[in-house]
Biopython code that builds the backbone (N, CA, C, O; Angstrom):
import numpy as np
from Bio.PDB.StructureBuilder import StructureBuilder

atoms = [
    (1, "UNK", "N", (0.845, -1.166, 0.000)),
    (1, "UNK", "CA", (0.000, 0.000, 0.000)),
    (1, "UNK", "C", (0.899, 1.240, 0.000)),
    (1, "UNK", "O", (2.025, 1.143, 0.488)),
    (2, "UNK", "N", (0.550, 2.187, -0.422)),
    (2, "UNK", "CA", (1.125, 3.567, -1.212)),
    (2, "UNK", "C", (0.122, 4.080, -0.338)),
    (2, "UNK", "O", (-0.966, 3.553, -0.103)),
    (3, "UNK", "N", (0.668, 5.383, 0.226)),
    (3, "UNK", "CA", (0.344, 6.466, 0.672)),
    (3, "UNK", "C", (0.371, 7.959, 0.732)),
    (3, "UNK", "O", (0.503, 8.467, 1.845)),
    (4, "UNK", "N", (0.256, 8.786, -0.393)),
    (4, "UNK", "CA", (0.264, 10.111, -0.457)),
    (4, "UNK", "C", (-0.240, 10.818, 0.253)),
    (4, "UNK", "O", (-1.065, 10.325, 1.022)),
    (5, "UNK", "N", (0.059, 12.471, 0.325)),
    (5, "UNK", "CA", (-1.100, 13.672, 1.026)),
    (5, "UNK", "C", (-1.816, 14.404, -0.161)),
    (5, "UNK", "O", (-1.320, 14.816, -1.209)),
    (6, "UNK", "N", (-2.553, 14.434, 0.089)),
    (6, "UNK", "CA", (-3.462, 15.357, -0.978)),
    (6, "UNK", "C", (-3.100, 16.776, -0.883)),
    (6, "UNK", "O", (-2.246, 16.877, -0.003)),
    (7, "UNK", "N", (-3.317, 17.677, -1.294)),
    (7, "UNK", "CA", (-3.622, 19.570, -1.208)),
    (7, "UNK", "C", (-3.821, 19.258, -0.053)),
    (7, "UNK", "O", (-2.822, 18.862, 0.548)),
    (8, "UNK", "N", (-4.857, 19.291, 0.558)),
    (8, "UNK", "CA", (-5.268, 19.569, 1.710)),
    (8, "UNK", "C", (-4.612, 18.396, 2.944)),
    (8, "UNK", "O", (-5.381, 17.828, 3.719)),
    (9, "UNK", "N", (-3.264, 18.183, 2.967)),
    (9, "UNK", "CA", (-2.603, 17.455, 3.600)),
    (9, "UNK", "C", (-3.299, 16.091, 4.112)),
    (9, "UNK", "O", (-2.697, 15.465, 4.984)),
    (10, "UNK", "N", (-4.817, 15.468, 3.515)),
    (10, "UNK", "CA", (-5.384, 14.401, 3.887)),
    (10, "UNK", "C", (-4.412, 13.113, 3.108)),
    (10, "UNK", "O", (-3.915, 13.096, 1.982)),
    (11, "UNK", "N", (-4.384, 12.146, 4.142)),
    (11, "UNK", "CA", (-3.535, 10.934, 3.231)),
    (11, "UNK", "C", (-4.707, 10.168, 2.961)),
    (11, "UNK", "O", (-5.755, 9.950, 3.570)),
    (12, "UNK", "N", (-3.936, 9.628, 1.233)),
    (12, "UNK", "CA", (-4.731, 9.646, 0.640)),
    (12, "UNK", "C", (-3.631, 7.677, 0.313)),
    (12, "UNK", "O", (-2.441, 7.557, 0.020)),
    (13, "UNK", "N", (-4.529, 6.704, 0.503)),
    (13, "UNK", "CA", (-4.050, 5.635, 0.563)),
    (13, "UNK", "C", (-4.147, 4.890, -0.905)),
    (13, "UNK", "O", (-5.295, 4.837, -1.346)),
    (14, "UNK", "N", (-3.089, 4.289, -1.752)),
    (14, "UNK", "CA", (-3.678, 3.588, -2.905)),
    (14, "UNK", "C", (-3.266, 1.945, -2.588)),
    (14, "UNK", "O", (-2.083, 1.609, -2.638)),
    (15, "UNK", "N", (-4.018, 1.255, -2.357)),
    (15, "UNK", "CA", (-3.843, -0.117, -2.533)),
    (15, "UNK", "C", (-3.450, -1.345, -3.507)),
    (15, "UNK", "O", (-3.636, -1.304, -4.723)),
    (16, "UNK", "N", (-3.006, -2.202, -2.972)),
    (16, "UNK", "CA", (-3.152, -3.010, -4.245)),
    (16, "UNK", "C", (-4.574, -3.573, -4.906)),
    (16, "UNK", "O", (-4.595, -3.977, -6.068)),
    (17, "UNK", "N", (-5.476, -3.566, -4.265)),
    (17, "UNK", "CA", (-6.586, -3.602, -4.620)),
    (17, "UNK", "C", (-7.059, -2.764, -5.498)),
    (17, "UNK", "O", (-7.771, -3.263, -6.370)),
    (18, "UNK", "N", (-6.787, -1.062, -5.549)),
    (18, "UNK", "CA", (-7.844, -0.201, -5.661)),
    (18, "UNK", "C", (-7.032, -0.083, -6.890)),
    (18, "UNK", "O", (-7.548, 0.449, -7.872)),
    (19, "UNK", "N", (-5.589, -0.605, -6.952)),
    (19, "UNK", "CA", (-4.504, -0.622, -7.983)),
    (19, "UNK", "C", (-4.705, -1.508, -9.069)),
    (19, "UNK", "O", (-4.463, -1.417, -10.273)),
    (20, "UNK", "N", (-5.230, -2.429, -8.320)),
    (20, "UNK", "CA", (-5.711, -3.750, -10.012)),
    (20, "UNK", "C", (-6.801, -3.347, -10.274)),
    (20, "UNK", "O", (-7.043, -3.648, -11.442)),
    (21, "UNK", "N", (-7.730, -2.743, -9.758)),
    (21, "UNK", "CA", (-9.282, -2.427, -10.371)),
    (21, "UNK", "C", (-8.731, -0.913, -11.319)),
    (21, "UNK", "O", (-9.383, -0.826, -12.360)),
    (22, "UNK", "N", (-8.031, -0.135, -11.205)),
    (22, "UNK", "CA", (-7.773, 0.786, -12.251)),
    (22, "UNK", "C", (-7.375, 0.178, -13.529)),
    (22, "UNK", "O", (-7.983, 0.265, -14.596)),
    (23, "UNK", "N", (-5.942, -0.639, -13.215)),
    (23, "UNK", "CA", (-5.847, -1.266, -14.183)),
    (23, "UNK", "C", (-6.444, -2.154, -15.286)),
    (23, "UNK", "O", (-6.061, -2.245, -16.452)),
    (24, "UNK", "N", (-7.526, -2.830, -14.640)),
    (24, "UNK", "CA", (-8.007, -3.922, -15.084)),
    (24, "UNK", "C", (-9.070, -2.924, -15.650)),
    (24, "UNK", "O", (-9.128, -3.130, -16.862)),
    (25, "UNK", "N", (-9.719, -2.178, -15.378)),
    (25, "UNK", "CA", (-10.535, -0.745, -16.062)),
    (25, "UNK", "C", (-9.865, 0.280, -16.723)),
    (25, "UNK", "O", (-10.586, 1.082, -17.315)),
    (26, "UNK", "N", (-8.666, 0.449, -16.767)),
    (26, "UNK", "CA", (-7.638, 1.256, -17.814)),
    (26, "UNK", "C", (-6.528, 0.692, -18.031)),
    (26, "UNK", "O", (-5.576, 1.394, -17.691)),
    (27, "UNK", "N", (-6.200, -0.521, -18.560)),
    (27, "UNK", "CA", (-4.989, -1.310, -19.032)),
    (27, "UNK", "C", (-3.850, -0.125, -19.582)),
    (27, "UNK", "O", (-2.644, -0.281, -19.388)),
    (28, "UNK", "N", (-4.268, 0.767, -20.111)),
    (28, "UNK", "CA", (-3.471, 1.987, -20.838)),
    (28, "UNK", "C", (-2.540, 2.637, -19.375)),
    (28, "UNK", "O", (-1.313, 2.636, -19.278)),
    (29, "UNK", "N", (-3.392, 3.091, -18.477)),
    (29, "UNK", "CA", (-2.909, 3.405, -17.334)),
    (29, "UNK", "C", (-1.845, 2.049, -16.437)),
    (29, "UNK", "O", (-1.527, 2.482, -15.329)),
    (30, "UNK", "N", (-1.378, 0.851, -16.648)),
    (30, "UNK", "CA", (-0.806, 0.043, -16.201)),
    (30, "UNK", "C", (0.500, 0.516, -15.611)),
    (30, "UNK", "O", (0.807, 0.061, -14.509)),
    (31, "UNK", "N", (1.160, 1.217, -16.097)),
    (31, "UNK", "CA", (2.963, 1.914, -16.214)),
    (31, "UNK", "C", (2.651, 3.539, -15.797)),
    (31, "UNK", "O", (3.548, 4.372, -15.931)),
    (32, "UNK", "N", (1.486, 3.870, -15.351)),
    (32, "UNK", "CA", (1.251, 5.129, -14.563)),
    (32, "UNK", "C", (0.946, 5.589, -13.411)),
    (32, "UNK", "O", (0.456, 6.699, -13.206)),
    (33, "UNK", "N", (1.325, 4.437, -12.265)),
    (33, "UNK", "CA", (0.906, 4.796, -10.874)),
    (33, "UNK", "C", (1.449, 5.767, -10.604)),
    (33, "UNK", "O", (0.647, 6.572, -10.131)),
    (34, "UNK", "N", (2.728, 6.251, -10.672)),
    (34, "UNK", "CA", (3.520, 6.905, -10.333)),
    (34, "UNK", "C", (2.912, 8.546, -10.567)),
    (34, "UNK", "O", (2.942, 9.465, -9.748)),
    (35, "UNK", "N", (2.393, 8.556, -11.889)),
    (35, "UNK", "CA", (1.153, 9.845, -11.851)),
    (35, "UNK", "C", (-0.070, 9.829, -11.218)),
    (35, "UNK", "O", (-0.735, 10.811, -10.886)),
    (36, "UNK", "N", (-0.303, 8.797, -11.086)),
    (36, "UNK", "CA", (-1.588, 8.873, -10.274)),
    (36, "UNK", "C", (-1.029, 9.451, -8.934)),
    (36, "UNK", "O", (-1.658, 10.343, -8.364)),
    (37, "UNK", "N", (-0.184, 9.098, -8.560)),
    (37, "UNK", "CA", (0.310, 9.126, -7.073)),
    (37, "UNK", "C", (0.414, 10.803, -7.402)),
    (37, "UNK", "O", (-0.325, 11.571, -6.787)),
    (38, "UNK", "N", (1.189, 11.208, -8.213)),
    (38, "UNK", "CA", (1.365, 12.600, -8.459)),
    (38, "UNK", "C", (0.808, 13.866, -8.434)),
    (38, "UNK", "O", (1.107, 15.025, -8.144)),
    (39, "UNK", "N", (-0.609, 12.853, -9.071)),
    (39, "UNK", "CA", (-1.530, 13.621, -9.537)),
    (39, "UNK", "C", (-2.483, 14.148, -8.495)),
    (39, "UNK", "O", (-3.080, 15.223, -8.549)),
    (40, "UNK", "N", (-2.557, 13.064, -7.349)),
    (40, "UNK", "CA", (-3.207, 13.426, -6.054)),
    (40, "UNK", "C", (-2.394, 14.330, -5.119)),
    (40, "UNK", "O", (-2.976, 15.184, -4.450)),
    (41, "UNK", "N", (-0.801, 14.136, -5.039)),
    (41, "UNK", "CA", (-0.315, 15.457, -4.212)),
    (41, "UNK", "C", (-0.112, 16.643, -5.164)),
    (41, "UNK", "O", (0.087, 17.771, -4.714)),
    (42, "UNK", "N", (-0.153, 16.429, -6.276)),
    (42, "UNK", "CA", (0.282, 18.424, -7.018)),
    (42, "UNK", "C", (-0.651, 18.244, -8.004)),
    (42, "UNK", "O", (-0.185, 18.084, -9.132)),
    (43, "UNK", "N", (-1.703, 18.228, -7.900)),
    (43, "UNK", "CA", (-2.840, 18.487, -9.039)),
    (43, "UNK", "C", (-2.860, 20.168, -9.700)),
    (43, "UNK", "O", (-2.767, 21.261, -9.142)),
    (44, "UNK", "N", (-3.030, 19.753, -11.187)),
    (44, "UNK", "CA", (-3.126, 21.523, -11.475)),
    (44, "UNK", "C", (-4.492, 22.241, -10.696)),
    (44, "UNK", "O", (-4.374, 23.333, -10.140)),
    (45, "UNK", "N", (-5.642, 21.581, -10.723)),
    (45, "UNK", "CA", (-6.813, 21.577, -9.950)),
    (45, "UNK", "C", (-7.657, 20.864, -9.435)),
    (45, "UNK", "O", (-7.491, 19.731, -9.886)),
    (46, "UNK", "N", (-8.450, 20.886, -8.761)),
    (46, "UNK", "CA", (-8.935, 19.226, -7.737)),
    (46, "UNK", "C", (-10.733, 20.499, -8.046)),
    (46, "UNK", "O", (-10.850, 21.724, -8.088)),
    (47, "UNK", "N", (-11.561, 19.572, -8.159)),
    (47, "UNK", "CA", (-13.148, 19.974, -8.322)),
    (47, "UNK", "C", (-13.549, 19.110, -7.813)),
    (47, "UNK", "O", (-12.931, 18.061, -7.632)),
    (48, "UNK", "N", (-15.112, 19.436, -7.325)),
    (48, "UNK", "CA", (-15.925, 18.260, -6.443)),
    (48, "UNK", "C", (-16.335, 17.446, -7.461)),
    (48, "UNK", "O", (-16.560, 18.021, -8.526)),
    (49, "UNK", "N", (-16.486, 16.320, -7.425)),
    (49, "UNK", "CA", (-17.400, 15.199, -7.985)),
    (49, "UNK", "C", (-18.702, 15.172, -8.129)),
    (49, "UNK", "O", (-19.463, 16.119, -7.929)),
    (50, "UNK", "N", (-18.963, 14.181, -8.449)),
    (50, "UNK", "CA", (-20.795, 14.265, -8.492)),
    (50, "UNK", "C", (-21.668, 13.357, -7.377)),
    (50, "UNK", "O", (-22.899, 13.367, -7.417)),
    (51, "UNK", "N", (-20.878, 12.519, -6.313)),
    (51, "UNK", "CA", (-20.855, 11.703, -5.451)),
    (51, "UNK", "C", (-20.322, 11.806, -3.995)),
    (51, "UNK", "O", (-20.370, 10.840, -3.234)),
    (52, "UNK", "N", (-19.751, 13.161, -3.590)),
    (52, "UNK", "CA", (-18.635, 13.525, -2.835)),
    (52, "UNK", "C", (-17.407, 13.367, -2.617)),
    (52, "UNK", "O", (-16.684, 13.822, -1.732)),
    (53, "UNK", "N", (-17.141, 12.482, -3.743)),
    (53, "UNK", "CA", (-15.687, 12.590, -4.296)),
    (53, "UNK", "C", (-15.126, 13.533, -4.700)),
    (53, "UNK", "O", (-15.860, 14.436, -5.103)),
    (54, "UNK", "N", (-13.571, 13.763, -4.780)),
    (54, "UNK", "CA", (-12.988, 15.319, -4.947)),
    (54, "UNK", "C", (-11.991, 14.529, -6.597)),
    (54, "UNK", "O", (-11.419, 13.439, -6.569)),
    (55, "UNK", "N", (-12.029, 15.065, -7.308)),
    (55, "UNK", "CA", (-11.209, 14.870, -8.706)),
    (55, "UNK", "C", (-10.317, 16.014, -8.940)),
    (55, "UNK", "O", (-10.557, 17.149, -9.352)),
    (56, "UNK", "N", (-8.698, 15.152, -8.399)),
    (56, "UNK", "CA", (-7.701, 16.059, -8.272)),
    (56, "UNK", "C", (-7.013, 15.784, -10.472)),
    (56, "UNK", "O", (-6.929, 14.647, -10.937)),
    (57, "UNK", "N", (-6.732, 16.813, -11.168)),
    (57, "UNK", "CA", (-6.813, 16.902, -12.389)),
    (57, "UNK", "C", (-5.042, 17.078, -12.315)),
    (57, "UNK", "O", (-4.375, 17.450, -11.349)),
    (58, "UNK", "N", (-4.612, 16.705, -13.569)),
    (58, "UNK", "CA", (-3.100, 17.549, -13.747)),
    (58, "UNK", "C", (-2.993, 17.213, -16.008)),
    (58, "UNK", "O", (-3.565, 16.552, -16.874)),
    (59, "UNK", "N", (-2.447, 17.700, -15.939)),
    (59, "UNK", "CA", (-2.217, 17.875, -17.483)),
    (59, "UNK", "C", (-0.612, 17.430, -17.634)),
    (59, "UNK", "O", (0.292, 18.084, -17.112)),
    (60, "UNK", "N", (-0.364, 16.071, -18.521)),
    (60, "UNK", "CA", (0.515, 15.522, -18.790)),
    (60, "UNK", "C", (0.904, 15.648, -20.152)),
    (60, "UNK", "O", (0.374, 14.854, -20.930)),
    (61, "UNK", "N", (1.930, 16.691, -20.733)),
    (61, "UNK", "CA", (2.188, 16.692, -22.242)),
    (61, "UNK", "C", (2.593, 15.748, -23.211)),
    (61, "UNK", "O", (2.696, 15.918, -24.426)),
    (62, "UNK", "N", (2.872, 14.455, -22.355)),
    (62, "UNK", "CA", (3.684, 13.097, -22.879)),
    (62, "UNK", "C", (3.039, 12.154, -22.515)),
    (62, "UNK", "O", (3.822, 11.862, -21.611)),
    (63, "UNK", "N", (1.993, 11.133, -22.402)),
    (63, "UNK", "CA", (2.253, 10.072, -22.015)),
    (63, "UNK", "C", (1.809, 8.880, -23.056)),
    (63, "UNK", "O", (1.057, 9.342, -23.914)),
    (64, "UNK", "N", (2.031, 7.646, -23.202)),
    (64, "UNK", "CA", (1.908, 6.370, -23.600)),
    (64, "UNK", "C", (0.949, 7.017, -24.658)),
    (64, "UNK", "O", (1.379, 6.713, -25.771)),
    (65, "UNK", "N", (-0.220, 7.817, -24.759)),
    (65, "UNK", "CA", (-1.302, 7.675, -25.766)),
    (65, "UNK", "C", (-0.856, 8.833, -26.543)),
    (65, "UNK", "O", (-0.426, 8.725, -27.691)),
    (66, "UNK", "N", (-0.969, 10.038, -25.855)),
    (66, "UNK", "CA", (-1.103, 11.427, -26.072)),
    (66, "UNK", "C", (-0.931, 12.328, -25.314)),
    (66, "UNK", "O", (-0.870, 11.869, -24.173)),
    (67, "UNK", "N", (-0.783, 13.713, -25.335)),
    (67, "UNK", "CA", (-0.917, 14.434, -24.415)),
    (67, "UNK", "C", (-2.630, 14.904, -23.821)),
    (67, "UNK", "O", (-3.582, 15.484, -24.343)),
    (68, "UNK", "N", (-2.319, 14.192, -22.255)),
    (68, "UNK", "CA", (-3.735, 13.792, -21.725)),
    (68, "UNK", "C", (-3.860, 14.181, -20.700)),
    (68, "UNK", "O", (-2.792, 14.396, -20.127)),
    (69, "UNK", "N", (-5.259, 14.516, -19.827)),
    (69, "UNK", "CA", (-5.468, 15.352, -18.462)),
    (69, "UNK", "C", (-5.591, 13.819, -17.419)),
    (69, "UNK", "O", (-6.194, 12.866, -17.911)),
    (70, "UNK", "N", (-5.272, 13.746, -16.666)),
    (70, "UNK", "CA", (-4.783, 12.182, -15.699)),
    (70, "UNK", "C", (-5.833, 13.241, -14.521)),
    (70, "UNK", "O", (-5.528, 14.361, -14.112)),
    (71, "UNK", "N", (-7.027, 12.491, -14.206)),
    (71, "UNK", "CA", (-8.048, 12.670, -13.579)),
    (71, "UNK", "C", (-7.988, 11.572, -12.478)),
    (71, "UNK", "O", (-8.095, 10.441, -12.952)),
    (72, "UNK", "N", (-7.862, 11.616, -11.306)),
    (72, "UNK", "CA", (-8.057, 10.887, -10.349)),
    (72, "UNK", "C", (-8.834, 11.408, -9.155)),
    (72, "UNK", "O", (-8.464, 12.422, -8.564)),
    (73, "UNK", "N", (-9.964, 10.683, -8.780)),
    (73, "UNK", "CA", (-10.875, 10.620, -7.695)),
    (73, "UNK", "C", (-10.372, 9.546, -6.482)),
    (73, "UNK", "O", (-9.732, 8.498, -6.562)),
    (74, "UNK", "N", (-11.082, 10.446, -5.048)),
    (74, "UNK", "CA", (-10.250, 10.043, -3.907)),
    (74, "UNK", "C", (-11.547, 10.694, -2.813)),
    (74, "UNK", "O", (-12.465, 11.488, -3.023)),
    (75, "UNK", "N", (-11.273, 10.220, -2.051)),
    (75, "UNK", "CA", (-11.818, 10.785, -0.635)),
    (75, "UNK", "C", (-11.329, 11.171, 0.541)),
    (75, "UNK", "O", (-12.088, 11.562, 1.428)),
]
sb = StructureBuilder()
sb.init_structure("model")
sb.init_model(0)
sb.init_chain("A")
sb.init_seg("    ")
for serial, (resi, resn, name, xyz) in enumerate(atoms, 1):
    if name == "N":
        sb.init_residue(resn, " ", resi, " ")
    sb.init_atom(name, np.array(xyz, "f"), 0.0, 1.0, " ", f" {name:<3s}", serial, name[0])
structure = sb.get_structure()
């Protein structure tokens, strides 16, 4: 288990669990934890969700597909 702080200094835990269900739902994302992890402590901007989830955003000019916005939701 991986553990970041969010903006708002909340730790924000990624599992191996919560780690194969991304994957196994974004195979593309497989070789990108390391942004995900990223993406939850230095987001360019974090907006509320539609569920009370918070979606911390960052804009990546390079990766595996294209240059793409790496959206990750957290609580």
């Amino acid at each position: 288990m991986l553990v970041v702080f969010s903006r708002n200094r909340t730790p924000i835990r990624l599992t191996m669990e919560r780690w194969n269900h991304i994957r196994n739902r974004h195979p593309e994302m497989a070789t990108q934890r390391e942004r995900v992890l990223e993406t939850v402590e230095s987001p360019d901007y974090i907006q509320n969700g539609d569920f009370g989830e918070l979606l911390a955003v960052r804009h990546y000019p390079e990766t595996p597909l294209t240059s793409k916005y790496l959206v990750v939701a957290y609580r």
